[in-house]
N, C-alpha and C positions, 0 to 999 in steps of 0.2 A: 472530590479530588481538586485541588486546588489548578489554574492553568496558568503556568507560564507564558499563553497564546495569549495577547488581550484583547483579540479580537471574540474569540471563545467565552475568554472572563466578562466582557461586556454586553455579551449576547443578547441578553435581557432587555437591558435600555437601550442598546439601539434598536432592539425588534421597535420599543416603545416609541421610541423619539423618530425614526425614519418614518415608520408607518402615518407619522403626520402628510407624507407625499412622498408616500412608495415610486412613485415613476420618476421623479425626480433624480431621486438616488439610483436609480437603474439607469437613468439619461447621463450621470456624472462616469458610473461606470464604463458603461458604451464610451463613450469619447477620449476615457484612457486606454482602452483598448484591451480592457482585465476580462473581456469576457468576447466569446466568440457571436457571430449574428445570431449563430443558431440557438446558442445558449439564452441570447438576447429574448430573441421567440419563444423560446421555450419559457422563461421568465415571464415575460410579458402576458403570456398567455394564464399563467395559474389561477386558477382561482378568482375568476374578474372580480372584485368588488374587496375580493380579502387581502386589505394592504398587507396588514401582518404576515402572511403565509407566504406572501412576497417577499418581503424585506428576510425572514427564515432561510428561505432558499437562497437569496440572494448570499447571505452572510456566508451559507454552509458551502456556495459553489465556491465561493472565492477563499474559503479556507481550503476546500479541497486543494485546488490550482497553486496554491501555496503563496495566496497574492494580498497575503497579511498586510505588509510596508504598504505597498501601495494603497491601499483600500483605506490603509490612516493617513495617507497624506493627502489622498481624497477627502477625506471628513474634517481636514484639517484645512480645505481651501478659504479661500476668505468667504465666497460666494456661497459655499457649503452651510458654514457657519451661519451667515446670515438667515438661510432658510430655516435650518437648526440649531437657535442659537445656545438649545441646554445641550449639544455637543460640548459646548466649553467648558462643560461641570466633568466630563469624563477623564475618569484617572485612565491614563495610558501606562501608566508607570514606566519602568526603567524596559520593558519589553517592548513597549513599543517605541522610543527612544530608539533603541540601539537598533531594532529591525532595520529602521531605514540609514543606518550608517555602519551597517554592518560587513561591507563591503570596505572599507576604508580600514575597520579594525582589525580585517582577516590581513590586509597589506599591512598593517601597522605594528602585527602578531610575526608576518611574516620576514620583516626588514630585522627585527628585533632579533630574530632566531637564525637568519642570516647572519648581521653584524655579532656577535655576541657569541653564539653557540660554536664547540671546538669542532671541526669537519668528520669525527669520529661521531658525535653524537648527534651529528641532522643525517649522517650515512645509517645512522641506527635509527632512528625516526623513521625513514622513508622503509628500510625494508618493514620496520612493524608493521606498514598498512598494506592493503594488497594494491597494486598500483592498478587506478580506474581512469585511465585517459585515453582510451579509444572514445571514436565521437562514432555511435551513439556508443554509452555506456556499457552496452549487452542487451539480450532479449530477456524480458517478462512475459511469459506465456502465460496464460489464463483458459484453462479448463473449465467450462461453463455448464454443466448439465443442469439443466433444470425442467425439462420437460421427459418424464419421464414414464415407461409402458404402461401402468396405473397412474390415470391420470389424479389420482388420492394423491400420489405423491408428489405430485407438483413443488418447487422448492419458490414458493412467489419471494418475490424479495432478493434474489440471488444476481436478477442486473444491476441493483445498487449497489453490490456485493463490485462486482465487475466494472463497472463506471469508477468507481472511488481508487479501486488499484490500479486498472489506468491512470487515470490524473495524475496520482500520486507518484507512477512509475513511470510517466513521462516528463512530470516533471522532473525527478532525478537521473532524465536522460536517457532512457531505455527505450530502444523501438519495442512496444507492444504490441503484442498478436493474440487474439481469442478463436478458439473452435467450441462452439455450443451441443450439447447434446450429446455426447461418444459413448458410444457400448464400451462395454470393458476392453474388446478388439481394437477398437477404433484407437481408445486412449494408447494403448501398447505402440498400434501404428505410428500415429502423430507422435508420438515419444520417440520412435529410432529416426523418422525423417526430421525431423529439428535435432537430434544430434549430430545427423552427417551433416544436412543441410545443402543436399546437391540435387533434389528433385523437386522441384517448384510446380509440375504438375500435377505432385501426389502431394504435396503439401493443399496446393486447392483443391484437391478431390476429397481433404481433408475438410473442407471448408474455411478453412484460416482465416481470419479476418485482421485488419494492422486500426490499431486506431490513431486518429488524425483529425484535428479542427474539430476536439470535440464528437467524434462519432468513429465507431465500428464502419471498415469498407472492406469490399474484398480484395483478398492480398493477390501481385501483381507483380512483385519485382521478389525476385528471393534472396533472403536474408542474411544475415551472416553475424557468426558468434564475437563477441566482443570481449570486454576483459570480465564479465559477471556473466551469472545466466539468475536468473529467477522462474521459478514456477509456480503457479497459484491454481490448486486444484480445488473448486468449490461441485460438491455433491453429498450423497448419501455415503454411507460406508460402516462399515464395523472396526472391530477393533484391528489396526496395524491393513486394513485394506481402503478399496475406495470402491463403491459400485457405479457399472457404467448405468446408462438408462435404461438396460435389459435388463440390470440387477441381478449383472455377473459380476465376482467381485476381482480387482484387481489391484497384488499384493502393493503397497507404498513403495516398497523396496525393489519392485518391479520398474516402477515410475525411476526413481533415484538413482540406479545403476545404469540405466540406459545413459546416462551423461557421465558416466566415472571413464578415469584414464584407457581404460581400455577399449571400450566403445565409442569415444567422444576426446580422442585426443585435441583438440582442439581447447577446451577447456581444462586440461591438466593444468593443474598450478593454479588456476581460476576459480573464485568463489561461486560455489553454485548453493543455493537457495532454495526450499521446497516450504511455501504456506499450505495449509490442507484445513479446510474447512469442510469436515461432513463428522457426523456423526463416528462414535470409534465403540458404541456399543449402545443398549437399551435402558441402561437404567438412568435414573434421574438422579444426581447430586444433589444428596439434603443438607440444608446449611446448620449446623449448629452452633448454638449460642457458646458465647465463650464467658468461662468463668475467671473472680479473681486469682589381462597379462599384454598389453603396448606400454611398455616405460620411455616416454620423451626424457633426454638428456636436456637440463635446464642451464641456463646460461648463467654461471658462478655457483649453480648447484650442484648435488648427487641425484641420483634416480629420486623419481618423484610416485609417491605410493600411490597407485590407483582410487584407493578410496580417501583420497584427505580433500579436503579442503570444503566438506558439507557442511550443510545445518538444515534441518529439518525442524519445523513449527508447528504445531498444531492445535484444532480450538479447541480439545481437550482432552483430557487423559484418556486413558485405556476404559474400557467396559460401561462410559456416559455416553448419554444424549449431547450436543453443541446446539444451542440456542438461533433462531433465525426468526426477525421481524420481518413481517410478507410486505411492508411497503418499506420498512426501511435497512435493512439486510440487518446480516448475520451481527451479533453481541461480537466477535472476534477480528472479522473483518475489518468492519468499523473501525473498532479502537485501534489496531495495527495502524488502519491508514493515516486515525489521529495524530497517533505517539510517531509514526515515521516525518508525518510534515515537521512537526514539534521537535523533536531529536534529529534530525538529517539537518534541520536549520543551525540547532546547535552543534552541530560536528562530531556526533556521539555514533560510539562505536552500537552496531547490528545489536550486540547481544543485550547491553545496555537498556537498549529500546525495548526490546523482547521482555526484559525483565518488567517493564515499566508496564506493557500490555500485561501481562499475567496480574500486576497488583491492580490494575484498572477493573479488569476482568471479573477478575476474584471478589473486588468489593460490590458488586452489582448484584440487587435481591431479584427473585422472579418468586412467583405466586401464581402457581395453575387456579385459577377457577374453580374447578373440581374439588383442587385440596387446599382450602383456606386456611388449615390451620399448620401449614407447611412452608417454607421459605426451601426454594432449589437454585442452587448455584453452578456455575461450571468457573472448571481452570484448564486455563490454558498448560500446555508445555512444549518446551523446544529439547528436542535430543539428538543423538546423533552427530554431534558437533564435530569434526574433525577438521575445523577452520586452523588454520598455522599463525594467522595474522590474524592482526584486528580489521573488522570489514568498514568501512564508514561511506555510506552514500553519501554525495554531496549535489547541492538541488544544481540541472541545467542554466549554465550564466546566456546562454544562447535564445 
């Protein structure tokens, strides 16, 4: 798939060309301030002696954090250069151009649209979006089970899963919160108390954690709903359920309803979001080749339907297995966090993105071991959509 990221597109040669003095480039980044101490350490620490797997990591943190522009105008310094001087040889193209002046052409988009556009059609612009200007943006919750009663079924791979949508959801300005481990009860639990969001004791008994500077802490202050809600449930599950870590199952729909108008006024009118990464049934997808009742009264509106303004995503259809790398998380995961840094940069609408993940997805071969003479695939899909507006996250300027 081709990347409109070029820092991604050039992955390659910079692994190549940094890895001439991997610590260098991790001392340029420290000092712009693109990575936290801890990440710094954590960095510093990989792999002593293997530049490469340095400069890897280094590359993938700083896409995560979404700190593309900057990481070229680093490589772009003079001092930079001098240590690196086949930097100079690298196409940035027109992506990385504009990253770093992308700010001036969202004002230079917007002066235009102002001076020029008739006040009926920037009035009609603005209702199409759902409007995102509470500071923080909304909660991203992150359901984490991965230690679960057989310990066969361990889901290794599922903090990378966790850490990436953080990043990803703080950068687009969302306080994030994770609870690791919840029986199917549990999950139910923590589901009605982040809807009301008025008991901060049972939320910690919950084990809640807020992530900050880079790490999971315990939550402390309680929370509160903003103009999105997102939920990100990674576990096992079958089909249209989720299993807690006693491998009881708990229906999707169970999850999703506890935040509709009627449980969860707060959110009425409000984009709510549900990612599900776990399995939705047994079998493996084989690839084949292809031949030639509370209604809030809304302000200029009518009664607002309890169940609108959903979307539910999932890593793959009904009665399949969903794919999960044990050191570097789930095939679905992943690519979401990819296509959202990528597309949220570019101003594109949720669903747009969504679709982008499922063609990412979809072209990706797997080959069990077992059956070499078999290619198994998964696809993603999003339903349930009962979005009114177009959603468009946009990255925190903060």
């Amino acid at each position: 798939m081709a990347h409109n990221n070029p820092i991604v597109r050039n992955k390659t040669i910079l692994q190549e060309i940094l890895s001439a003095d991997s610590q260098f480039i991790l001392d340029k980044v420290m000092e712009k301030k693109l990575i936290t101490d801890r990440e710094y350490t954590k960095l510093k620490s990989i792999n002593k002696g293997d530049a490469e797997d340095l400069v890897i990591k280094l590359v993938d943190t700083l896409n995560n954090k979404g700190r593309q522009s900057e990481f070229i105008e680093v490589l772009q310094n003079e001092i930079v250069l001098e240590t690196y001087p086949k930097l100079k040889e690298v196409e940035w193209g027109d992506s990385g151009c504009t990253a770093v002046s992308s700010s001036s052409l969202k004002r230079s988009s917007e002066r235009s649209l102002s001076e020029d556009a008739p006040e009926s059609h920037k009035s009609q612009k603005m209702e199409d979006k759902y409007p995102l200007t509470s500071k923080p943006t909304g909660l991203c919750v992150i359901i984490n089970n991965e230690n679960f009663r057989d310990p066969q079924k361990k889901r290794s791979g599922t903090e990378e899963d966790a850490e990436s949508l953080a990043t990803v959801f703080s950068w687009l300005g969302f306080q994030v919160l994770m609870c690791k481990d919840q029986t199917a009860s549990d999950m139910a639990q923590v589901t009605k108390l982040l809807a009301a969001l008025k008991d901060l004791a049972g939320l910690q008994k919950c084990k809640l954690e807020e992530w900050s500077d880079g790490r999971f802490t315990p939550l402390s202050v309680l929370p509160r709903h903003g103009d999105a809600f997102v939920c990100c449930v990674l576990s096992h599950g079958e089909e249209n359920t989720i299993w807690g870590v006693d491998f009881e199952p708990l229906a999707i729909s169970d999850i999703t309803s506890a935040f509709n108008g009627e449980h969860c006024p707060a959110l009425l009118g409000k984009p709510k979001v549900f990612f599900i990464q776990a399995c939705q049934g047994h079998s493996l997808q084989q690839g084949l080749a292809v031949d030639d009742y509370i209604y809030q009264k809304q302000k200029g509106e009518d009664y607002h339907p309890i169940e609108a303004d959903f979307l539910v995503s999932k890593a793959t259809v009904g009665k399949y297995q969903s794919l999960r790398n044990t050191k570097k998380g789930s095939i679905f995961i992943q690519s979401l966090c990819e296509q959202l840094r990528e597309g949220c940069n570019r101003g594109e609408d949720i669903l747009k993105i969504l679709v982008r993940v499922n063609a990412d997805v979809s072209k990706k071969d797997f080959i069990k071991n077992y059956d070499l003479e078999k290619v198994w695939k998964q696809m993603p899909e999003f339903g349930n959509v009962t979005l009114s507006r177009e959603l468009v996250f946009s990255p925190c300027s903060s």
